[in-house]
C-alpha positions as CSV (number, residue, x, y, z in Angstrom):
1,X,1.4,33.3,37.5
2,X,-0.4,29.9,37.3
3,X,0.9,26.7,36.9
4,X,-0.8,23.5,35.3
5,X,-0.5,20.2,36.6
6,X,1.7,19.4,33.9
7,X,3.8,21.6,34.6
8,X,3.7,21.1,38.8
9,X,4.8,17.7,37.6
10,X,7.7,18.2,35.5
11,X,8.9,20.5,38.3
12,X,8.6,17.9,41.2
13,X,10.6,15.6,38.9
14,X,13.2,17.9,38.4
15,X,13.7,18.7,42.2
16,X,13.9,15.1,43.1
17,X,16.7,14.8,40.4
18,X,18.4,17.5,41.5
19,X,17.9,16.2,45.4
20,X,19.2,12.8,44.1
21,X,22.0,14.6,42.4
22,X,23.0,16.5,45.5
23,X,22.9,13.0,47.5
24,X,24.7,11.4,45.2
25,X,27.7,13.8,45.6
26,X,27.2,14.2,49.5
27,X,28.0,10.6,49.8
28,X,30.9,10.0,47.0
29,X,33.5,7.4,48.5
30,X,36.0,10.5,48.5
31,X,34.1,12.5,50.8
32,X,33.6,10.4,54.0
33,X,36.4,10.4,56.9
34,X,38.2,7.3,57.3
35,X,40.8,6.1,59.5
36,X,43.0,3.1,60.0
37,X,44.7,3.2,63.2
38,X,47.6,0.5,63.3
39,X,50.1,-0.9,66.1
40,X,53.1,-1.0,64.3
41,X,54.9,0.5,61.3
42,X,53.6,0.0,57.6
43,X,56.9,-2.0,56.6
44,X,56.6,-4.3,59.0
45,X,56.6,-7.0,56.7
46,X,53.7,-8.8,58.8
47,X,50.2,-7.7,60.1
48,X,50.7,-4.1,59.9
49,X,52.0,-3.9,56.5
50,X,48.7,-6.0,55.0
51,X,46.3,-3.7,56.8
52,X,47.7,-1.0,55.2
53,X,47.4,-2.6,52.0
54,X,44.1,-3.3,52.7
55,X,44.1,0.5,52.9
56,X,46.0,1.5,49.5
57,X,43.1,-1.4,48.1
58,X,40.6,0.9,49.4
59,X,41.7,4.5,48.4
60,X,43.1,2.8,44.3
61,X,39.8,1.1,44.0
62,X,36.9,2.7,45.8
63,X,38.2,6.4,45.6
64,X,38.2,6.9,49.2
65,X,40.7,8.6,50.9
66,X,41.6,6.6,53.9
67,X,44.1,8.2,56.5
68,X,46.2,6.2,58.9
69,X,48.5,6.8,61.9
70,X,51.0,3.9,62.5
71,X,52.7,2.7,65.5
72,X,50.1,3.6,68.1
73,X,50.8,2.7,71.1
74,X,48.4,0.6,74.1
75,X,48.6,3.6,76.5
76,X,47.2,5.9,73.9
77,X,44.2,3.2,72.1
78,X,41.4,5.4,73.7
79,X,42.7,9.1,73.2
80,X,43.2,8.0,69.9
81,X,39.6,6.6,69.0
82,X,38.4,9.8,71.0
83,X,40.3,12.2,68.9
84,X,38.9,10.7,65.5
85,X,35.1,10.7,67.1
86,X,35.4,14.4,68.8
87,X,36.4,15.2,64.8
88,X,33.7,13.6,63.8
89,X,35.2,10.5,61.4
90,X,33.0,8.5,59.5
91,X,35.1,4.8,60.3
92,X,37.8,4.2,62.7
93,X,39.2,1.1,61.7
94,X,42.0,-0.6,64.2
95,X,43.8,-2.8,63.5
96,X,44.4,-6.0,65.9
97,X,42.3,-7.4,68.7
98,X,43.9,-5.7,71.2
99,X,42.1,-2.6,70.4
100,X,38.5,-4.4,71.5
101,X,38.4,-2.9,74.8
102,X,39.7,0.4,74.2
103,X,36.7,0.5,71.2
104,X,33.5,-0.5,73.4
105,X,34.4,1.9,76.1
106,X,35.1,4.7,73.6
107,X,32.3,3.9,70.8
108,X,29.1,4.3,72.9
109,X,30.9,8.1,73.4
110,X,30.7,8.9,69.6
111,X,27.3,7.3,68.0
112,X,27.9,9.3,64.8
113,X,31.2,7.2,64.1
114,X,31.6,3.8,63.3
115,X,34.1,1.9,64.9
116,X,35.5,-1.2,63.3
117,X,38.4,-3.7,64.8
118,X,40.0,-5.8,62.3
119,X,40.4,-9.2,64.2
120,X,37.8,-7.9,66.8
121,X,35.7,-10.2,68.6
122,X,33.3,-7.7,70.7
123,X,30.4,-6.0,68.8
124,X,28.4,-3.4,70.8
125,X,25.3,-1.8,69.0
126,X,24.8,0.0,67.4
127,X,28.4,1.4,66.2
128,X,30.9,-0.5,67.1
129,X,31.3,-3.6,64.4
130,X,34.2,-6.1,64.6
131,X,35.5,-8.0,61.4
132,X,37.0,-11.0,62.3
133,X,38.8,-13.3,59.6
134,X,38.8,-16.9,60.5
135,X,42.6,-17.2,61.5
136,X,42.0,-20.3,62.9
137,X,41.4,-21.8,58.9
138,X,45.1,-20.5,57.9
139,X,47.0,-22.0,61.1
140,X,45.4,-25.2,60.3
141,X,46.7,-25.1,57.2
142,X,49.8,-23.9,58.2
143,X,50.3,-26.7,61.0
144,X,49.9,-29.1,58.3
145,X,53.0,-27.9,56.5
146,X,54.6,-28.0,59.6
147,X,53.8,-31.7,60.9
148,X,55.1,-32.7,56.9
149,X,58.1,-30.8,57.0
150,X,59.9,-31.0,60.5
151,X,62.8,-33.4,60.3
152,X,63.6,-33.8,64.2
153,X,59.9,-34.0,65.6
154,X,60.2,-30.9,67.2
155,X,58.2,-27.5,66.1
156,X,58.6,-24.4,68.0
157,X,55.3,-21.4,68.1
158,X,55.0,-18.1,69.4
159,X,52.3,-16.0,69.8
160,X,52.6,-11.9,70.3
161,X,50.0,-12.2,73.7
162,X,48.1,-15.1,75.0
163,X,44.9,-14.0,74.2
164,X,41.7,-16.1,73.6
165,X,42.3,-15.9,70.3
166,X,46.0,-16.3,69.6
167,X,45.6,-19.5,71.8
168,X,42.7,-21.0,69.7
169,X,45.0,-20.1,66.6
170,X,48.1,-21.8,68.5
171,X,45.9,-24.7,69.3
172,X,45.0,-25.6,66.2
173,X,48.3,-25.1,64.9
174,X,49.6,-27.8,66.9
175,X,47.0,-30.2,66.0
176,X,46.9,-29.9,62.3
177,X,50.7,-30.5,62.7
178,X,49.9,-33.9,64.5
179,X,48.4,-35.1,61.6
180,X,51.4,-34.8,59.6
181,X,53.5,-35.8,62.3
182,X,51.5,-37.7,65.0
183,X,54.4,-37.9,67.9
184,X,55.5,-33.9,67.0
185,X,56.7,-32.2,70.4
186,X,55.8,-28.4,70.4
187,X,57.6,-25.6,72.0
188,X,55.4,-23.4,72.6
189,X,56.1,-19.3,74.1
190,X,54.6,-15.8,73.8
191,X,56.3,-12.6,73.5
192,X,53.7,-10.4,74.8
193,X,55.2,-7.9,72.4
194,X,54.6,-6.8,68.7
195,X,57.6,-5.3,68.1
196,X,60.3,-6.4,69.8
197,X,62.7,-7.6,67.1
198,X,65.6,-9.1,69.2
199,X,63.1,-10.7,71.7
200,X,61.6,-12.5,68.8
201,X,65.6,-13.6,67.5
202,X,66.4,-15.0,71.3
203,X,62.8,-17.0,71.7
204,X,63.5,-18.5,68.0
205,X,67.3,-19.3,68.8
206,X,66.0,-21.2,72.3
207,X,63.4,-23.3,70.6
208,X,66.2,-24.0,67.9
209,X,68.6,-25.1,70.7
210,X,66.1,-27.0,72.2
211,X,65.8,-29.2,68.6
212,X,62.9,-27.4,66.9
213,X,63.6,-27.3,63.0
214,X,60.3,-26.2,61.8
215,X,59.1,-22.7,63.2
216,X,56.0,-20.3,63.1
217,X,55.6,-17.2,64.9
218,X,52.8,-14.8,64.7
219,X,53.3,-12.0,66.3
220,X,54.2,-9.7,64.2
221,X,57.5,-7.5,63.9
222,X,58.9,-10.1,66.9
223,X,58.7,-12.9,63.6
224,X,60.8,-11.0,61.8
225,X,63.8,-11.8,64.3
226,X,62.8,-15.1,65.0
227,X,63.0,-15.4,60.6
228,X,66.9,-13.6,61.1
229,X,67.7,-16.8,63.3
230,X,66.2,-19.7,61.3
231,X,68.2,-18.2,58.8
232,X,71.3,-18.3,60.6
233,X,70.7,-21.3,62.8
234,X,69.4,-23.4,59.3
235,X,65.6,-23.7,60.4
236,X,62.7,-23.2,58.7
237,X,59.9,-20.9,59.0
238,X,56.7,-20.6,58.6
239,X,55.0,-17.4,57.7
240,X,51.8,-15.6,58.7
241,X,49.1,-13.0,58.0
242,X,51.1,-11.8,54.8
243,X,53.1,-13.8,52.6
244,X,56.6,-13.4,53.9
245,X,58.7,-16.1,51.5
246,X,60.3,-13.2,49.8
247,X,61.9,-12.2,53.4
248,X,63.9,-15.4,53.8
249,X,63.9,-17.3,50.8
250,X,65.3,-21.5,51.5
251,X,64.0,-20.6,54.9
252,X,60.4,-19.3,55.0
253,X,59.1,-22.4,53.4
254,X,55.0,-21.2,53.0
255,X,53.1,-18.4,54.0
256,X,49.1,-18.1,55.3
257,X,48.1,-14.7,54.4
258,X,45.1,-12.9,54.6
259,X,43.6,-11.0,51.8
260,X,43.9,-7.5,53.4
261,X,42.7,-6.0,50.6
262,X,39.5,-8.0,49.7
263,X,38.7,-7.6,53.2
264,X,39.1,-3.9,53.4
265,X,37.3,-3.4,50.3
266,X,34.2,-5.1,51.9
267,X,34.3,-3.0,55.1
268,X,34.2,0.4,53.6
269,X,32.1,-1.0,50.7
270,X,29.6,-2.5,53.5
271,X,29.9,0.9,55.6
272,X,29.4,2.9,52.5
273,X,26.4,1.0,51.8
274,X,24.6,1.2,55.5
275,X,25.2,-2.4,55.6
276,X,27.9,-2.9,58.1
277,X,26.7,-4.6,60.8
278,X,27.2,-4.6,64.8
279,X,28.2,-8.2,65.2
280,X,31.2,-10.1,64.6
281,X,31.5,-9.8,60.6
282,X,33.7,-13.5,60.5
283,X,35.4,-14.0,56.6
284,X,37.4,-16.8,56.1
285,X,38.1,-19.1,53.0
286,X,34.5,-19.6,51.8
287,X,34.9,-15.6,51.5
288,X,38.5,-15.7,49.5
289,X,39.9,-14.0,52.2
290,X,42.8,-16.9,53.0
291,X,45.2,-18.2,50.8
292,X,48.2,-20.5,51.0
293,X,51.8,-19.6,49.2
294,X,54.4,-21.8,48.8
295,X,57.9,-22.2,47.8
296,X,60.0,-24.8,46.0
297,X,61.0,-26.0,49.7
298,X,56.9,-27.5,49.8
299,X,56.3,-31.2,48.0
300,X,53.9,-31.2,45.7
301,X,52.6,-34.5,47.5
302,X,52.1,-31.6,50.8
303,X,50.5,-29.2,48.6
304,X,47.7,-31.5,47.2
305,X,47.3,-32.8,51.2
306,X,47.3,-28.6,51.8
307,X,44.8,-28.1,48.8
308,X,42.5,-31.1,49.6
309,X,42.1,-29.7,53.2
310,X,41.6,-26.0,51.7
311,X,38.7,-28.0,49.6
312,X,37.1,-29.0,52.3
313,X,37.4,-26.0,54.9
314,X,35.4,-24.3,52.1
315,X,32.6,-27.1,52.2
316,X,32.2,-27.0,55.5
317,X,33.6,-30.7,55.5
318,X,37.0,-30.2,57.9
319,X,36.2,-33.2,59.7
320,X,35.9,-35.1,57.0
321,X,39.4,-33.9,56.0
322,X,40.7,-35.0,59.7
323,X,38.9,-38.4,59.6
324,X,41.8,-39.8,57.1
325,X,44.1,-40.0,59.8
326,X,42.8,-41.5,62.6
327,X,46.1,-41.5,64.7
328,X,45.8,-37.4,64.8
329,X,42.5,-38.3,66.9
330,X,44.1,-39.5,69.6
């Protein structure tokens, strides 16, 4: 039987449709293996709760189907990224810095999976790519409520683990609340732990004791006792990474909070696309990734100050924002 060119041609045409078709269904969001791998438990109420938001984002809006394992502990961090690359996963995500080291020795193992830390700050090519959101941009703005609304002079912050991070977050805590309150005296203290609820309730009642009225803890499930003592002890609180007035309401006076979900959404969309890359992937503000909440406990006078900064973060213009109040300089 011979064919005419014509007819060669409307053949080829149809095998590349059909070849596109095929592709097309091979890589529907549905069908790739995905993984979020958290420290804690989903109703934390803090970090691990808005990663697995970020999650439910994903899986209601893209059509993946995103697993997760919760409460993971430090000891197991590398069995468990083996597991999901010896299963051959598409994207591990983790979520927390802590994970960094655990996914550069493991990645390198498993080249066919993608290995992503939420808040990671090591990249190693060509599979292992960090996402960091600038944290540093909420605690500013954060400290500023702070330095406005402590009475006695006295702020008290904890961290979950002195890391590099945490400390340049704690940092600049502390000096955005000198610009509200130039002579401020911090208490400052780490938990080095996530989860330890009653550790968090004893660190927040010292710093209390000690004159602090204004706290901010980030550390996770610890915050959530050191929120049970402001409450009893009449402090307020300052929350962090998800908006936690609804825990305490009259004490948790503002909240920083990450948009988990927008920032999920552009992970697996980037991944999807072949367009997640092996560096530190930084989102902050200028992204929409930050946001302030307040409550009625906030003046509007401290909001505008909060907004005007928030203005200016996005612009690229901080120091501008700083150079109002020279005393903070000092």
């Amino acid at each position: 039987m011979k064919f005419s060119n014509l007819m060669i041609k409307v053949l080829l045409i149809l095998l590349v449709l059909s070849l596109s078709i095929t592709s097309g269904i091979a890589k529907d969001a549905g069908s790739y293996k995905m993984v979020l791998i958290l420290p804690g438990p989903i109703n934390d109420q803090s970090w691990n709760a808005a990663n697995y938001a970020g999650l439910l984002a994903c899986n209601n809006t893209l059509g993946t189907n995103m697993e997760y394992v919760e409460n993971v502990q430090a000891s197991d961090y590398e069995s468990t990224f083996r597991n999901y690359g010896e299963r051959g996963y598409d994207l591990v995500i983790s979520a927390g810095t802590q994970f960094d080291e655990a996914a550069n020795r493991v990645g390198p193992k498993y080249l066919e999976t993608t290995y992503c830390v939420f808040n990671g700050m090591i990249a190693n090519p060509p599979n292992v790519c960090p996402v960091l959101p600038k944290e540093y941009e909420a605690s500013f703005l954060t400290g500023l409520v702070a330095g406005y609304t402590t009475k006695t002079g006295k702020i008290g912050i904890a961290g979950g683990f002195p890391n590099k991070l945490m400390i340049r977050l704690l940092n600049t805590y502390e000096y955005a609340a000198r610009i509200g309150s130039p002579n401020v005296e911090v208490i400052r203290a780490y938990a080095n732990s996530w989860s330890d609820v009653t550790l968090g309730k004893q660190m927040a009642t010292s710093m209390i004791d000690k004159g602090a009225d204004v706290l901010f803890f980030y550390a996770n499930q610890v915050g959530l006792g050191a929120i049970q003592s402001c409450k009893e002890k009449g402090a307020k609180f300052l929350g962090f990474a998800s908006d936690q007035n609804d825990i305490a309401p009259g004490t948790v006076v503002a909240s920083a909070w990450f948009g988990t979900e927008d920032i999920y959404k552009w992970i697996a969309t980037k991944y999807m696309d072949g367009e997640l890359e092996p560096i530190v992937n930084e989102l902050g503000m200028k992204e929409g990734v930050i946001s302030m909440s307040f409550t009625d406990e906030v003046s509007p006078e401290v909001r505008e100050i909060v907004e005007q900064a928030s203005e200016l973060i996005v612009e690229g213009k901080l120091l501008k924002f700083i150079s109002q109040f020279p005393e903070s300089l000092e």
